[in-house]
C-alpha positions as CSV (number, residue, x, y, z in Angstrom):
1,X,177.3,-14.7,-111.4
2,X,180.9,-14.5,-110.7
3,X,183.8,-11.7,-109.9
4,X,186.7,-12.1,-111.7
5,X,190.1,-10.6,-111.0
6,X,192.9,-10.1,-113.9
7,X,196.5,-9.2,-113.1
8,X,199.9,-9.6,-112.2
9,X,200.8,-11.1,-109.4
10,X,203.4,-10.2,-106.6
11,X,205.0,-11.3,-103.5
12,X,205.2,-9.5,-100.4
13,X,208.0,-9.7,-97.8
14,X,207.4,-7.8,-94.5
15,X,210.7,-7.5,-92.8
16,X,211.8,-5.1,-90.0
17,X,213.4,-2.0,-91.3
18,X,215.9,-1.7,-88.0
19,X,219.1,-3.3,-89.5
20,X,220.9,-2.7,-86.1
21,X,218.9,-6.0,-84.1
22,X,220.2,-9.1,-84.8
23,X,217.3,-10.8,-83.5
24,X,213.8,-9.0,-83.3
25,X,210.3,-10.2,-82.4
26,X,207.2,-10.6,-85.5
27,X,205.3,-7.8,-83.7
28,X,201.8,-9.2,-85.5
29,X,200.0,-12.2,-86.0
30,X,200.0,-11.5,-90.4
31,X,202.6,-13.8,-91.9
32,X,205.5,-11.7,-93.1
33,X,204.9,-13.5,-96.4
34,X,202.1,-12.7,-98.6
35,X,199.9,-13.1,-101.6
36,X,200.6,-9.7,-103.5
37,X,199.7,-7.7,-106.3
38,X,196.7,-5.8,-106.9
39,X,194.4,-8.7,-108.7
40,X,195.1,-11.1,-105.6
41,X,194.4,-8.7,-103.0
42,X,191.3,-7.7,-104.6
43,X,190.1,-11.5,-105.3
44,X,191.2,-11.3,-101.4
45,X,189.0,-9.2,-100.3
46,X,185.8,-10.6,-102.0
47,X,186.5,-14.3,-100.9
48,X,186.5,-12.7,-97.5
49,X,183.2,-10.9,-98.3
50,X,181.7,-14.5,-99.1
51,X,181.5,-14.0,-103.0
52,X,182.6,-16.6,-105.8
53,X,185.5,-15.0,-107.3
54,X,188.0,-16.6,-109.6
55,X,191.7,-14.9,-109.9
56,X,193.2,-15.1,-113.1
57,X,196.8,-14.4,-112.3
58,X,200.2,-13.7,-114.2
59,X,203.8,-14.1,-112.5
60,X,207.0,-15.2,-113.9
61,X,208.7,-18.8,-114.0
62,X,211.3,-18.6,-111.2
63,X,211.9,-19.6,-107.6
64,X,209.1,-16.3,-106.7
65,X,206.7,-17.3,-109.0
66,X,206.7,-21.5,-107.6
67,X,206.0,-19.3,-104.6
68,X,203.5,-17.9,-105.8
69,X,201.7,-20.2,-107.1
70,X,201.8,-22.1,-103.7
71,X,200.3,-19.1,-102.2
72,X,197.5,-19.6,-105.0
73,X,197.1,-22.6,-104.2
74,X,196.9,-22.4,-100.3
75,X,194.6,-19.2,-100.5
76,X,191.7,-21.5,-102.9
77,X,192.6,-20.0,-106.2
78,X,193.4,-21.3,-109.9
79,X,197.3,-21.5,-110.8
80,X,198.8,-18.5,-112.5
81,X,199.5,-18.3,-116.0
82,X,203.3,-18.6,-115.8
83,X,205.7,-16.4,-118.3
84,X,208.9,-18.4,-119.1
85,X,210.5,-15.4,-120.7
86,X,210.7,-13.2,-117.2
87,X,210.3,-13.1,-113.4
88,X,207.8,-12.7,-110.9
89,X,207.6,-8.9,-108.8
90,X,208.6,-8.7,-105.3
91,X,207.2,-6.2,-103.2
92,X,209.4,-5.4,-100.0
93,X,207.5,-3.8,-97.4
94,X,209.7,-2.8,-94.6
95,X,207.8,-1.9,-91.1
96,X,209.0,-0.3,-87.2
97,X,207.2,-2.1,-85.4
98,X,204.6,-3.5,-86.8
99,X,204.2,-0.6,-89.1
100,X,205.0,-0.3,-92.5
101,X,207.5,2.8,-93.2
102,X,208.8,2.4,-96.9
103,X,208.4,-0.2,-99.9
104,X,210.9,-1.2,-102.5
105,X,209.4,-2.6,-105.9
106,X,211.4,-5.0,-107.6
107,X,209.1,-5.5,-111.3
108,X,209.1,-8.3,-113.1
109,X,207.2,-7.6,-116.4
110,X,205.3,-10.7,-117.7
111,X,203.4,-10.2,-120.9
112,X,199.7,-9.6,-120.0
113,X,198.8,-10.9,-123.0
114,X,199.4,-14.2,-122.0
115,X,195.5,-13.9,-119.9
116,X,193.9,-13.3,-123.1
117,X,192.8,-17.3,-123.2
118,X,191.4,-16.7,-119.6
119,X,188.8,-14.5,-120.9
120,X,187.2,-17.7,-122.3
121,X,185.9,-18.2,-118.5
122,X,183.9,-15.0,-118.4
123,X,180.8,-14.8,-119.0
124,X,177.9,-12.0,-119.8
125,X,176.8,-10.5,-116.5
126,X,180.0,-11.2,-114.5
127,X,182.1,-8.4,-113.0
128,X,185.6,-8.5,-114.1
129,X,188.4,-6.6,-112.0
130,X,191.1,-5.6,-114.1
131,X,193.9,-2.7,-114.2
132,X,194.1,-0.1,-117.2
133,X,198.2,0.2,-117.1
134,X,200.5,0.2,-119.6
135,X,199.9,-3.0,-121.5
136,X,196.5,-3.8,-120.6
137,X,194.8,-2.1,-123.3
138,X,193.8,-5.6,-125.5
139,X,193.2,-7.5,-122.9
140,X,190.7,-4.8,-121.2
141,X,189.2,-4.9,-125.2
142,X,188.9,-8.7,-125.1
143,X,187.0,-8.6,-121.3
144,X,184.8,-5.5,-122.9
145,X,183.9,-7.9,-125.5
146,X,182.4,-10.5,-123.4
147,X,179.5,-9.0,-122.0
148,X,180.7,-8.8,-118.6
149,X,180.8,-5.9,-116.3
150,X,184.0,-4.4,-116.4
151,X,186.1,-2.3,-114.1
152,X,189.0,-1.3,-115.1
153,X,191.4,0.5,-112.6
154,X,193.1,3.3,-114.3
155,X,194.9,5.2,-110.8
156,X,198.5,4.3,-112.4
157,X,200.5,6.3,-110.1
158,X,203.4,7.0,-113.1
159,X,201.1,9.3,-114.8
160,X,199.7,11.7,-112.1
161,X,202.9,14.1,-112.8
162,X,201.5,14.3,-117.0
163,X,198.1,15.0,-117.0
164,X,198.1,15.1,-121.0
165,X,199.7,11.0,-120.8
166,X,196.9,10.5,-118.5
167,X,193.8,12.2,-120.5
168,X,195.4,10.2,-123.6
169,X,195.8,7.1,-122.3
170,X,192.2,7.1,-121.1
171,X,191.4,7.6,-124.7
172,X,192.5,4.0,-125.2
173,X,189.6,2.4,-123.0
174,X,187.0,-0.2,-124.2
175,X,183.9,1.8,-125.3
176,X,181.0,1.4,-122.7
177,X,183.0,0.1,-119.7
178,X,181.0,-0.9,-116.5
179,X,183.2,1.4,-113.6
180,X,186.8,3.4,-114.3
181,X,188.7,4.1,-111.6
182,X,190.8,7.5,-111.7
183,X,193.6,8.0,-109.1
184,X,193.4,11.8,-107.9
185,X,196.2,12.0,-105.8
186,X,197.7,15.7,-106.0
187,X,195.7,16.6,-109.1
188,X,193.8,20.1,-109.3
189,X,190.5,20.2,-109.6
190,X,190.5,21.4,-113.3
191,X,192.8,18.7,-114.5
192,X,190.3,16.3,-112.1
193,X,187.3,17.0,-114.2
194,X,189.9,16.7,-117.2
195,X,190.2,13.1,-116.5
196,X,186.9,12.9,-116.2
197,X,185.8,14.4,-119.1
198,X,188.2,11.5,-120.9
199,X,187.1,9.1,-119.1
200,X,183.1,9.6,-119.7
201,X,184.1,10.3,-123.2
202,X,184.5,6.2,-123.6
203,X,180.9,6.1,-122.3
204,X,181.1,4.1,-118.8
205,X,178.1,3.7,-116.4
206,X,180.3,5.5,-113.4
207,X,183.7,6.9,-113.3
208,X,185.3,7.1,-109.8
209,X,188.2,8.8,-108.7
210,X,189.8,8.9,-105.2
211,X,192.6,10.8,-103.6
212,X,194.2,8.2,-100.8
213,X,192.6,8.7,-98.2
214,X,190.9,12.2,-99.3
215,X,187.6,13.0,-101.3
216,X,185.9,10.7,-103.2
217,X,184.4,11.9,-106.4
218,X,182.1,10.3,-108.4
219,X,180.7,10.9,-111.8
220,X,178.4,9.7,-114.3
221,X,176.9,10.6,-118.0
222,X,174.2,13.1,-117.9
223,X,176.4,15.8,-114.9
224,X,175.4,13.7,-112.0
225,X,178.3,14.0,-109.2
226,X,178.4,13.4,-106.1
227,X,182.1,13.5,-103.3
228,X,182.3,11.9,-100.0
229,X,185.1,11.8,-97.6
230,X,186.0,8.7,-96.4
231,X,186.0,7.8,-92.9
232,X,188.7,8.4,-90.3
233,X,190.2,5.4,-89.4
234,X,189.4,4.6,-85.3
235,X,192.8,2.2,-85.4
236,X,196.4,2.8,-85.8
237,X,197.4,2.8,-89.6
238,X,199.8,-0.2,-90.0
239,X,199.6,-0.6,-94.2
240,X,198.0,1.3,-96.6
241,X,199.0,-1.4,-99.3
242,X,195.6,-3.3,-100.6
243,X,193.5,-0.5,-99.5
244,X,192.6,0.3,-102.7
245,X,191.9,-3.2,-103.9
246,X,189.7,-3.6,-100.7
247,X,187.5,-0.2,-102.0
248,X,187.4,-1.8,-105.4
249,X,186.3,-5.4,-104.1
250,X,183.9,-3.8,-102.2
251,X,182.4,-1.8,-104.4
252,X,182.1,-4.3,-107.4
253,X,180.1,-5.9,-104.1
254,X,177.6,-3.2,-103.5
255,X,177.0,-2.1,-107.4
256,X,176.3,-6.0,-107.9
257,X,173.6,-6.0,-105.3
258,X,171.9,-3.4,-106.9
259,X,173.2,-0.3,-104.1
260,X,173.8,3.3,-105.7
261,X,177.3,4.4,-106.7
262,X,177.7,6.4,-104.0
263,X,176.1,3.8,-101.1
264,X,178.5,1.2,-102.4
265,X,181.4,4.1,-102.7
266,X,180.5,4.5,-99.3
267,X,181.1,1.3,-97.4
268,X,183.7,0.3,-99.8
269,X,185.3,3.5,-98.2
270,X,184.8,1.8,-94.9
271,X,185.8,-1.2,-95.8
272,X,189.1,0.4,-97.4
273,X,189.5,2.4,-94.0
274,X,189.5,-0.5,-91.9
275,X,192.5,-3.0,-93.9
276,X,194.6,-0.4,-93.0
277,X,195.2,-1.7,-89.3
278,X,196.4,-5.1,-91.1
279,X,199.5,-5.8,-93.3
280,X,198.1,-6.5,-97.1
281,X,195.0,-8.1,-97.2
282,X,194.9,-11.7,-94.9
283,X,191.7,-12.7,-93.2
């Protein structure tokens, strides 16, 4: 059995947000440059857990994406699938002292379309990784149709404000998907168990939605829910960014070894809690 993880890729560049020293110390050990986006960090995390995982990635052709797929390289994963027609994301991170205080997205938009042929290395029983954005929709069809375990990440932060473009964009996923993932974050209750209700609709084993660092709630068919709260973190919080992809590694992890949803919510939680004294995910 293998994990798979489908995505764009990104680069991340760490760099001091105090414009006013000339010259200023790397306050951490973390290189300032980084393997980014979410399907790396999440292939990230499982390597570090020990697990075979292969990253099927997407950037642009450009100077970023060479980069990129050096990074690949370096980190023990396949080379990208390169789009000639547009450019790799960067991801500026900028941190006081060691601390990241604000990010600035620059996108670059390859065709995800362009993965469909990596599909062909899945096989039935794996568990793909793989977001539910705008755009994904066929290529989340084509990994349904494999027989693999899919778990398709559906916390796009753009629709939170539109609860009705949420609930009907849900509509869209792959009938009998392994895990969804809902992002919560400032959503009421009642428009909570909305998304849920959408999201169960398309007949998945467990639907999961988390709030940052707030409840966890988890659902499956038949009314079974259970919530947890994730731990506190017992070390200062330096980035948030991959803490997601760290819950989602680890929980593919724990739901693979046969652990209940809400065991392997659980230590994925943990897991989650603790990247957040380290920039991205580096081991």
């Amino acid at each position: 059995m293998t994990f798979h993880c489908f995505g764009e890729l990104a680069l991340h560049v760490f760099h001091p947000c105090d414009d006013a020293e000339l010259i200023a110390p790397r306050p951490m050990l973390e290189p300032p440059i980084q393997l980014g986006g979410g399907a790396a960090m999440a292939a990230q995390a499982l390597k570090g857990a020990g697990t075979a995982v292969k990253l099927h990635g997407l950037c642009g052709v450009d100077d970023v994406g060479t980069i990129v797929k050096s990074l690949c390289s370096s980190a023990g994963f396949d080379a990208p699938v390169q789009d000639s027609h547009t450019q790799t994301s960067v991801v500026y991170l900028g941190h006081e002292g060691g601390t990241v205080a604000g990010i600035v997205i620059e996108p670059g938009g390859p065709s995800q379309a362009l993965l469909g042929p990596r599909t062909a290395q899945v096989r039935q029983g794996d568990i793909v990784l793989c977001p539910f954005f705008p755009g994904y929709a066929e290529l989340a069809q084509q990994l349904a149709a494999t027989g693999a375990r899919v778990m398709l990440d559906a916390g796009f932060a753009p629709w939170l404000p539109d609860v009705d473009a949420y609930a009907g964009a849900l509509d869209s996923l792959p009938d009998a998907p392994f895990v969804v993932q809902l992002s919560l974050q400032g959503v009421s209750d009642v428009d909570a168990q909305r998304l849920f209700d959408a999201a169960l609709a398309r007949g998945p084993q467990i639907v999961i939605g988390t709030r940052g660092a707030g409840t966890i709630d988890i659902q499956a068919a038949g009314g079974v829910h259970y919530r947890l709260d994730p731990p506190q973190a017992d070390q200062p919080i330096r980035c948030a960014i991959g803490a997601g992809d760290t819950f989602a590694a680890h929980l593919a992890i724990g739901l693979d070894q046969g652990k209940s949803a809400f065991d392997s919510a659980a230590h994925a939680a943990e897991r989650a809690t603790a990247k957040l004294s380290t920039w991205g995910i580096y081991p």
